[in-house]
SERO-4910 file (N, C-alpha, C, O; in steps of 0.05 Angstrom, whole numbers):
BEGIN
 pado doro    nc1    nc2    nc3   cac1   cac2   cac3    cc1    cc2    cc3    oc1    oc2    oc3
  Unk    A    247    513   -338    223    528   -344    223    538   -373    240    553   -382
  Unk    A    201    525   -389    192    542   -414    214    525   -437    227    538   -453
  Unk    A    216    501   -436    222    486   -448    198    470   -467    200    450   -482
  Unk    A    174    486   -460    159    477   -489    136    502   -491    131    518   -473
  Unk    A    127    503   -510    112    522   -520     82    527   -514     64    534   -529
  Unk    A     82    519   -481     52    518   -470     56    516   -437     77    523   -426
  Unk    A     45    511   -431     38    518   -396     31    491   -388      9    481   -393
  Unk    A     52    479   -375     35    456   -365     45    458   -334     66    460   -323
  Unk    A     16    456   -326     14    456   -295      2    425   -282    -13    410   -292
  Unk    A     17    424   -255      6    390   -246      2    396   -213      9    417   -203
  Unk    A    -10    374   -199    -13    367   -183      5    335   -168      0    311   -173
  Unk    A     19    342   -156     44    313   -158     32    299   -120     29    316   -102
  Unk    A     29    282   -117     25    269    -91     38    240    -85     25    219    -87
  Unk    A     61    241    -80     70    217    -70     79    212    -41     93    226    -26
  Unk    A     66    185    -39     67    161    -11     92    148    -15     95    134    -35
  Unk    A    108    150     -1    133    133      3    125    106     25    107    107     42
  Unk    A    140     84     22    142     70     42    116     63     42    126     48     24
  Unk    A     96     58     42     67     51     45     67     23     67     73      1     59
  Unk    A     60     27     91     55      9    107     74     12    141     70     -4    159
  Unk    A     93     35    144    107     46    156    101     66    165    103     85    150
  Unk    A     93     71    188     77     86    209    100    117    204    125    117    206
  Unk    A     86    137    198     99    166    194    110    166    172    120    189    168
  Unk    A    114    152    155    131    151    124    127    176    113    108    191    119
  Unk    A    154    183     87    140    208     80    119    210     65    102    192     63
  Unk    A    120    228     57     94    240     45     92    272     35     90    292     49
  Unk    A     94    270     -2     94    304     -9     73    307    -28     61    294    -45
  Unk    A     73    332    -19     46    343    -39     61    367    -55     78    382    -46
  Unk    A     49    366    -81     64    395    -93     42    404   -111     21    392   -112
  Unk    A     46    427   -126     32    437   -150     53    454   -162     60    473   -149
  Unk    A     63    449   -186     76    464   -200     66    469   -224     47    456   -232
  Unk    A     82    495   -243     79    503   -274     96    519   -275    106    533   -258
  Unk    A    100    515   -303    113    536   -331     98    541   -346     76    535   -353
  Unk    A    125    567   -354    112    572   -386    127    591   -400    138    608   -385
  Unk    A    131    595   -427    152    610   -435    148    631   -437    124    637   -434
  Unk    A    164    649   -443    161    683   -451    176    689   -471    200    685   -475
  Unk    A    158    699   -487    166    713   -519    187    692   -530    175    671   -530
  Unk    A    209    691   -538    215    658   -552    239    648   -536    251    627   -541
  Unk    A    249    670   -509    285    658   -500    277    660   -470    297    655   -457
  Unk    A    257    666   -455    258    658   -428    243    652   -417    222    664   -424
  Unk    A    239    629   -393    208    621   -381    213    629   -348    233    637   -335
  Unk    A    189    624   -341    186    625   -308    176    599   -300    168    585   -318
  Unk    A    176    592   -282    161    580   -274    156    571   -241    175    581   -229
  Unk    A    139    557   -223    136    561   -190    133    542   -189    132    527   -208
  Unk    A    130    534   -161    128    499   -139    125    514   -115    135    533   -102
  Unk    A    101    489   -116     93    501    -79     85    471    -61     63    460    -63
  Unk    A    103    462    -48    109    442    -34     98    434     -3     96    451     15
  Unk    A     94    410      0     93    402     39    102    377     34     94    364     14
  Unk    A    118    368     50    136    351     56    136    346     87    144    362    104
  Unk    A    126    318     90    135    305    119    136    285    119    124    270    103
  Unk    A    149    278    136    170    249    149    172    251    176    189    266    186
  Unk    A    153    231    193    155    237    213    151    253    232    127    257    237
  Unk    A    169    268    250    162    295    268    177    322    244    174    346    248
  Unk    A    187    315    230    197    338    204    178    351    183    178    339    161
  Unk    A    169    363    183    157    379    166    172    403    135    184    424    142
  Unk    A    170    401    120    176    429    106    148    439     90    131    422     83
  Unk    A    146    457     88    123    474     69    139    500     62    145    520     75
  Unk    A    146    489     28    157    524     20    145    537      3    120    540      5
  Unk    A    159    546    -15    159    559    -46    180    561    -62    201    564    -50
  Unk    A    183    561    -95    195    563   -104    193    578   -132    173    575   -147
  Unk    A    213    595   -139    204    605   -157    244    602   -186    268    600   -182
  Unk    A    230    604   -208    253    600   -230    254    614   -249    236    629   -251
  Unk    A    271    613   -265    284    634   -286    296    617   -297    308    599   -285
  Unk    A    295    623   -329    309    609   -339    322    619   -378    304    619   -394
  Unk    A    345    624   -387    339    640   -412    347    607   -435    360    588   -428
  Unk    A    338    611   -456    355    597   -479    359    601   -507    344    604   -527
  Unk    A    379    600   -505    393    605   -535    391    571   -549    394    548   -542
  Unk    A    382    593   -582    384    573   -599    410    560   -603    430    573   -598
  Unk    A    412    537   -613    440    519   -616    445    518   -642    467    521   -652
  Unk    A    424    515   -654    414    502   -684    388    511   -697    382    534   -700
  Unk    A    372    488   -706    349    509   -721    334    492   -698    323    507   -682
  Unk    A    330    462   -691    315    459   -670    322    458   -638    306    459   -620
  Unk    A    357    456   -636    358    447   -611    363    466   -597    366    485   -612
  Unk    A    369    475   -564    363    496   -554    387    486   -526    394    464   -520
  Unk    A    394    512   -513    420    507   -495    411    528   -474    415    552   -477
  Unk    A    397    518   -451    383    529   -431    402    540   -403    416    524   -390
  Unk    A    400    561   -398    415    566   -367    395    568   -347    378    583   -357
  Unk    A    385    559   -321    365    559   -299    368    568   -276    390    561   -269
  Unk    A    355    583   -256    366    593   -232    343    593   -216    323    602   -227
  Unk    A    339    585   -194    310    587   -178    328    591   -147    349    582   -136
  Unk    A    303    611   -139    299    614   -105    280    608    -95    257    614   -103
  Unk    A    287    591    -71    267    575    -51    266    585    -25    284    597    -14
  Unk    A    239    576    -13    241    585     18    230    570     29    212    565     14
  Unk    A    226    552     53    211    533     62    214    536     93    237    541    101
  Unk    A    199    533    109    181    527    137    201    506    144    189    488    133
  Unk    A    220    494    154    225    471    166    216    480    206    222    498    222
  Unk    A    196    445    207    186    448    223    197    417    242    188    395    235
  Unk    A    210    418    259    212    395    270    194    393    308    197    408    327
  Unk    A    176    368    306    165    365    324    169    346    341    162    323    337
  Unk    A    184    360    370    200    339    389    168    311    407    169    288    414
  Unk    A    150    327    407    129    312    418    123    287    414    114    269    429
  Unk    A    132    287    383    125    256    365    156    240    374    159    217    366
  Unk    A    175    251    388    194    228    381    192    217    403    181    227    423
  Unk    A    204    189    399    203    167    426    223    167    439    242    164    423
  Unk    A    233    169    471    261    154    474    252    123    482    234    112    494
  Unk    A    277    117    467    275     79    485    265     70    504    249     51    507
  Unk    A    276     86    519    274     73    554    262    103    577    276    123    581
  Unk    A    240     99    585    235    126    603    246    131    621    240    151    633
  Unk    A    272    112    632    288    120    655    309    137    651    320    151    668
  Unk    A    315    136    611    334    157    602    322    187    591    301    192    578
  Unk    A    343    205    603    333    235    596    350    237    572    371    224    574
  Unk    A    347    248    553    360    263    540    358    287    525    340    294    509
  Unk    A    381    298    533    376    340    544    376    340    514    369    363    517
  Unk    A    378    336    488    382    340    466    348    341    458    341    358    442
  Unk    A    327    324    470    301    331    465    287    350    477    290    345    501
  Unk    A    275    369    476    266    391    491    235    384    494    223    390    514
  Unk    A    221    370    468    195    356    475    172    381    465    147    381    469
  Unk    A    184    397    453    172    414    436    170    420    412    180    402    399
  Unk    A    157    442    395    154    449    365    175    468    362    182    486    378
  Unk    A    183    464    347    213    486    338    213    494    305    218    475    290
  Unk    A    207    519    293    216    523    273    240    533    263    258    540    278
  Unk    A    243    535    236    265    555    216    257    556    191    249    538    176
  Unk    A    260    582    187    263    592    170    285    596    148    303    613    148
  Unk    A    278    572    123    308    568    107    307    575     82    287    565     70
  Unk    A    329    596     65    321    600     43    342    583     25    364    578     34
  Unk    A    336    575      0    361    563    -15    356    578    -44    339    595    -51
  Unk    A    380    565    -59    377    571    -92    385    540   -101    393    524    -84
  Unk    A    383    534   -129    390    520   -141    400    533   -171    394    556   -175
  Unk    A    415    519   -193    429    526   -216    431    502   -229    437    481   -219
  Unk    A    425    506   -261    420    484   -275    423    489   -311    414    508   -324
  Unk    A    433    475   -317    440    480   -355    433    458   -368    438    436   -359
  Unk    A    422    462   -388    397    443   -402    394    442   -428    379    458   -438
  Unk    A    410    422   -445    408    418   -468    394    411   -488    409    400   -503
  Unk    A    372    412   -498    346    396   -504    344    403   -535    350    426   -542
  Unk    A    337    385   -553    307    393   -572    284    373   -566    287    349   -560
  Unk    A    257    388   -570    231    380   -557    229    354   -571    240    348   -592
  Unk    A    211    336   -554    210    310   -562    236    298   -577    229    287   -598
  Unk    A    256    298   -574    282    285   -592    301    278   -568    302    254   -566
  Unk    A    320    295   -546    335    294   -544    331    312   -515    317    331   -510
  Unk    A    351    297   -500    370    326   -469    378    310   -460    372    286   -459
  Unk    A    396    325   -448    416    326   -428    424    351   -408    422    374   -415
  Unk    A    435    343   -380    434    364   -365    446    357   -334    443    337   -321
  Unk    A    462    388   -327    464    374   -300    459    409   -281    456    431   -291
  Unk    A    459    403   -255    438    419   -237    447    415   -216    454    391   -214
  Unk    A    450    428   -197    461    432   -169    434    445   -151    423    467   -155
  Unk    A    426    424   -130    414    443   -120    425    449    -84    448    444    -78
  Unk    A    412    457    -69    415    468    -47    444    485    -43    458    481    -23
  Unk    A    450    504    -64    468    520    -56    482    533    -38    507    538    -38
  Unk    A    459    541    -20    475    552      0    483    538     29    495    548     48
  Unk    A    475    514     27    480    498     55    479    510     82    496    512    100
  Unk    A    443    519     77    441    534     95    443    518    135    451    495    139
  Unk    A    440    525    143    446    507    174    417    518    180    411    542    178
  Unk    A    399    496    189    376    493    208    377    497    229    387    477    240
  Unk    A    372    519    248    371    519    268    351    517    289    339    535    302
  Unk    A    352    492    290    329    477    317    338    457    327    355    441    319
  Unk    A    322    458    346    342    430    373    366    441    374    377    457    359
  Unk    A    376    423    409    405    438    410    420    424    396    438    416    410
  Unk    A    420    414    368    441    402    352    457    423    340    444    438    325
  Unk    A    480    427    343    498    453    335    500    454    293    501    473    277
  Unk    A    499    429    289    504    418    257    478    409    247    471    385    250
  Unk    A    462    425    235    441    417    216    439    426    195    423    444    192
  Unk    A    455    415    170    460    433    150    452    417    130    461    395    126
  Unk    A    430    433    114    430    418     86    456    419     75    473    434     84
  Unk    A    461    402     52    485    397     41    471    394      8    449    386      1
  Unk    A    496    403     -9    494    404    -40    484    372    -52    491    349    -47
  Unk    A    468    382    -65    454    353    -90    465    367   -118    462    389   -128
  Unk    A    477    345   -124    480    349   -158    465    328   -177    456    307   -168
  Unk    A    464    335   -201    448    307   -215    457    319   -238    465    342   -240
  Unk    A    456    293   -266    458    298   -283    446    272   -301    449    248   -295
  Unk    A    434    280   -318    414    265   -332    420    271   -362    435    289   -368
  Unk    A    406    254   -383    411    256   -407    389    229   -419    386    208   -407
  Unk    A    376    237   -445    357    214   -461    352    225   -477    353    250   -480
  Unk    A    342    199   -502    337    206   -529    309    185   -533    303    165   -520
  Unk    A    296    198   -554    270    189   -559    272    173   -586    268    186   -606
  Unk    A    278    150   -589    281    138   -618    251    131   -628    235    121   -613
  Unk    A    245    137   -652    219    133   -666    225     95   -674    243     81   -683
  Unk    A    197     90   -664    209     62   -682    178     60   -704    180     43   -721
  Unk    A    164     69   -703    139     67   -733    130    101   -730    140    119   -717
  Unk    A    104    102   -751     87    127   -736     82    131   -712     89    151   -699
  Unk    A     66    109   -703     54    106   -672     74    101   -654     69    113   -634
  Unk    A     99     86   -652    109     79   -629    135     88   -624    153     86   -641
  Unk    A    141    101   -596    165    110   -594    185    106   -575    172    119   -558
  Unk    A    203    100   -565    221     95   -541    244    113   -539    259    121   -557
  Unk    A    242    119   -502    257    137   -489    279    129   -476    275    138   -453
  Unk    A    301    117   -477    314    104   -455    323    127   -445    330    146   -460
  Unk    A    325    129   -418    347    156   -403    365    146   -381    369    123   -376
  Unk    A    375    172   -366    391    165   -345    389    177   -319    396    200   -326
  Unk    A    386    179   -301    395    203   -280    413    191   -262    415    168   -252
  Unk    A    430    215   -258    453    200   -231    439    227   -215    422    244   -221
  Unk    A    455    221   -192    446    239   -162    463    232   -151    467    208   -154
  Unk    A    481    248   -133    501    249   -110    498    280    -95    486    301    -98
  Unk    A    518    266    -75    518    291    -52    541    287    -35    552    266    -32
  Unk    A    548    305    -24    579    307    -17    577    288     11    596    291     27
  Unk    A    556    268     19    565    255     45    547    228     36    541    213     54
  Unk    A    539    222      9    530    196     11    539    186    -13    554    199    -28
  Unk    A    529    157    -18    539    146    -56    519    160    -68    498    171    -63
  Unk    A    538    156    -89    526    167   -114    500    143   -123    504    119   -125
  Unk    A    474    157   -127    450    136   -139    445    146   -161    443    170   -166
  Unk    A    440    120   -184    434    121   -210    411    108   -219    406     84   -215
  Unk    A    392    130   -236    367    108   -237    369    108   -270    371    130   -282
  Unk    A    369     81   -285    363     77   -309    334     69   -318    320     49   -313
  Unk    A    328     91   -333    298     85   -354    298     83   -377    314     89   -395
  Unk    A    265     68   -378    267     60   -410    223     67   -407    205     61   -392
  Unk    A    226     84   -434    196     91   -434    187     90   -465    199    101   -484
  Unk    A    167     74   -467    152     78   -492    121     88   -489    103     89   -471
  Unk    A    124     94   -515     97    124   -515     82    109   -543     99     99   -558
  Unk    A     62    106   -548     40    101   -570     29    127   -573     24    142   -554
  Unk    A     26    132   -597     11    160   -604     11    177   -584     -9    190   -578
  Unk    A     38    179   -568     38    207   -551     23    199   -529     35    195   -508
  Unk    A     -1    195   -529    -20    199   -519    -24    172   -497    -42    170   -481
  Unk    A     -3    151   -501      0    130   -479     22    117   -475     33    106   -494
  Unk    A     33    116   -447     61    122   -450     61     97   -411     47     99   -391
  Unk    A     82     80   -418     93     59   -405    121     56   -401    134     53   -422
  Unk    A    134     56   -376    157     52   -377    173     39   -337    161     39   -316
  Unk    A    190     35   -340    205     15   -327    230     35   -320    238     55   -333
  Unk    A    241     21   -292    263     38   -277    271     22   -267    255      4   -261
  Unk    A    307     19   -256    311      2   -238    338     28   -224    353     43   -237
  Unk    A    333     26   -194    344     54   -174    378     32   -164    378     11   -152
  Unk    A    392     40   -169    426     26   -153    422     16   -125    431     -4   -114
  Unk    A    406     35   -116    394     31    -86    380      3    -81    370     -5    -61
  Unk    A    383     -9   -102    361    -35    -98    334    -23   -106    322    -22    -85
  Unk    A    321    -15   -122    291      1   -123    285    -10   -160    300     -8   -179
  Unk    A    263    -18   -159    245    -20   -186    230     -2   -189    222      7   -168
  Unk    A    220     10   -211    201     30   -212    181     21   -236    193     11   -255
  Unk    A    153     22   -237    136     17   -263    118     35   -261    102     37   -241
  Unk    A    119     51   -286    100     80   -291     84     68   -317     90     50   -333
  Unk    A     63     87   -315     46     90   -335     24    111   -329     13    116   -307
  Unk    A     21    125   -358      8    152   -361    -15    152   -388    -12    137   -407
  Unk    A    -33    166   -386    -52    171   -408    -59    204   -409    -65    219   -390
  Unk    A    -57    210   -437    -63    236   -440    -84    242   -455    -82    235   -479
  Unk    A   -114    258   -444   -136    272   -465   -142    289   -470   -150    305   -452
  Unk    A   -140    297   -497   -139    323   -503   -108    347   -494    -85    350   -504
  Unk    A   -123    363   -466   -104    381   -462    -90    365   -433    -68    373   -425
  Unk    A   -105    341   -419   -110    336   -387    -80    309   -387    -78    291   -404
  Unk    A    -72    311   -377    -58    283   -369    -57    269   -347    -69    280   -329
  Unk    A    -46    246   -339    -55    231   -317    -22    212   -308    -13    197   -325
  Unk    A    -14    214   -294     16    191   -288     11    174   -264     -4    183   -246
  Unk    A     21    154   -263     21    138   -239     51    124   -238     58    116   -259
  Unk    A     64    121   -221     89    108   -221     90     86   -194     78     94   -174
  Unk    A     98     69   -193    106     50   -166    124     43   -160    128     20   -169
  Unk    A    137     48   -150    161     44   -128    161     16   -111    143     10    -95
  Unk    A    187     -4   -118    190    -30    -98    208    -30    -95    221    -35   -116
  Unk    A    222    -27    -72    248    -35    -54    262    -59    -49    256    -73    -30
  Unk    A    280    -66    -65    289    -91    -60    310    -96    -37    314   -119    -31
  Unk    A    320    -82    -27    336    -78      9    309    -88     25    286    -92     17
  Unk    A    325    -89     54    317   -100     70    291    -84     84    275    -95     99
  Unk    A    291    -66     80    259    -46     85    233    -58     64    209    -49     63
  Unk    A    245    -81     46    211    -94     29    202   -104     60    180    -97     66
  Unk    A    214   -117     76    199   -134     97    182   -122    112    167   -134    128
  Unk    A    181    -86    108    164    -68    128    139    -49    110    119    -40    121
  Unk    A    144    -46     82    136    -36     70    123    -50     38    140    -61     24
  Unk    A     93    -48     30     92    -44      7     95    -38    -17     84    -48    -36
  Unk    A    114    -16    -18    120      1    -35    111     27    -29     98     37    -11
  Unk    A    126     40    -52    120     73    -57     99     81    -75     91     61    -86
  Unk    A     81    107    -83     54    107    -95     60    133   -101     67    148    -83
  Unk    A     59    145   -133     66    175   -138     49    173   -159     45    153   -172
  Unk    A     36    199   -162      1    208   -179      9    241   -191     14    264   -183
  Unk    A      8    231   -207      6    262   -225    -23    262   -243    -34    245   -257
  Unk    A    -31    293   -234    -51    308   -247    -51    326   -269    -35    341   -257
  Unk    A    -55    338   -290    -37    361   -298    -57    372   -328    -70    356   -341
  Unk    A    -55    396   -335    -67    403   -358    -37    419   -379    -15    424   -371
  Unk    A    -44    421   -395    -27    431   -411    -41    452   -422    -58    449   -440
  Unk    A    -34    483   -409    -55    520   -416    -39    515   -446    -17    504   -448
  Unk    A    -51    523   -463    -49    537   -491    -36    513   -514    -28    518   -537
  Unk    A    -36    492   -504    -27    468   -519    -38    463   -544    -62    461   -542
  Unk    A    -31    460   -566    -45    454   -603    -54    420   -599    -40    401   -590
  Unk    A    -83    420   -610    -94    395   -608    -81    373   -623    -68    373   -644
  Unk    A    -88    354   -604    -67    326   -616    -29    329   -620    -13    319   -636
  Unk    A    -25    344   -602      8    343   -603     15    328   -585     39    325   -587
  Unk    A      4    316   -563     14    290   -537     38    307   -523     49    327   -531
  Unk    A     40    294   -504     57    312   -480     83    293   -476     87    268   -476
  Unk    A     99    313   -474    135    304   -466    141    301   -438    164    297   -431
  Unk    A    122    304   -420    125    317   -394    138    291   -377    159    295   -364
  Unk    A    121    260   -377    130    242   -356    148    228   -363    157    211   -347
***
């Protein structure tokens, strides 16, 4: 939060899986924005479902930074979340109707789960970051259905990219993100993004997981626009189209013709 000197707020909607009956599916709206020159805020308000699972939360962040240098900046982050997890036994199938099983109750069951996350963030604007971030801290345990063990578990990530100028107009981003968690592999997605006058911006991903990704974005004025696509190269291409993610977004108090760092 408040890693640039304006308010940019979005609307995020992505289709996973496209062609797979219940696939997920999240909707969000988030923003920042800084305060006086060393701390920002900023919120997320989420719905997430997959199937008979539901979440709808909130989130809110804090974040201070100290100067490093004359441009680059060394960020500390902290956010609390709360979200609705809603699991609905109605939608699930058993196999065979001759089998009972006492583990389905065949009802709506909620909980109420709160988390935090923690995060440190190296950056100067348009040039340079790196960073790594922990989220679901408290591994909270879900309690619904009679499953005794439903516990979110810790996500870490750490990421890092640089923006090389190659003329006036043209620029390239290669980056990195890894992601792990204490009960699966570690997944690494490598990118590479070039931007024309800020203002149009193309770029390429490939996920460890077997996954391609191809984005592209246009920005007017204060308004911007992203689209990204998702293709699965594992054995789930045979059921699915791909993935489909849409960003909306304005940039509050932004100086004309400065183009956006955001996708």
């Amino acid at each position: 939060a408040g890693t640039v000197p304006y308010a940019p707020v979005c609307l995020t909607a992505r289709m996973q899986w496209v062609g797979i009956k219940e696939a997920p599916q999240t909707f969000a709206v988030s923003g920042h924005t800084l305060l006086g020159r060393s701390q920002g805020v900023g919120g997320y308000l989420f719905n997430d479902r997959f199937g008979p699972i539901m979440r709808t939360g909130a989130l809110a962040s804090y974040a201070y930074h100290i100067m490093v240098s004359n441009k680059s900046k060394l960020a500390f982050g902290v956010s609390l979340s709360a979200f609705q997890y809603t699991l609905d036994q109605t939608q699930l199938q058993i196999e065979s109707d001759n089998i009972i099983d006492p583990s389905i109750s065949n009802t709506k069951e909620s909980a109420f789960v709160p988390d935090a996350n923690f995060g440190v963030y190296f950056y100067e604007e348009e040039k340079y970051f790196a960073g790594v971030s922990v989220a679901q801290l408290f591994q909270w345990n879900i309690d619904v259905g009679s499953v005794n063990q439903n516990k979110l578990v810790r996500h870490y990530f750490a990421t890092g990219g640089y923006r090389f100028d190659i003329n006036k107009d043209f620029k390239i981003e290669p980056s990195v993100l890894a992601k792990a968690t204490e009960s699966a592999p570690m997944q690494v997605d490598i990118n590479c993004k070039g931007f024309y006058k800020k203002n149009y911006w193309l770029g390429f991903s490939y996920r460890t997981d077997k996954s391609i990704i191809a984005l592209l974005g246009v920005k007017y004025q204060n308004y911007y626009f992203g689209y990204a696509y998702d293709y699965t190269l594992s054995k789930i291409s045979n059921y699915t189209t791909g993935s489909h993610e849409i960003i909306i977004g304005i940039n509050i108090g932004e100086k004309e013709n400065r183009g956006s760092s955001l996708l």
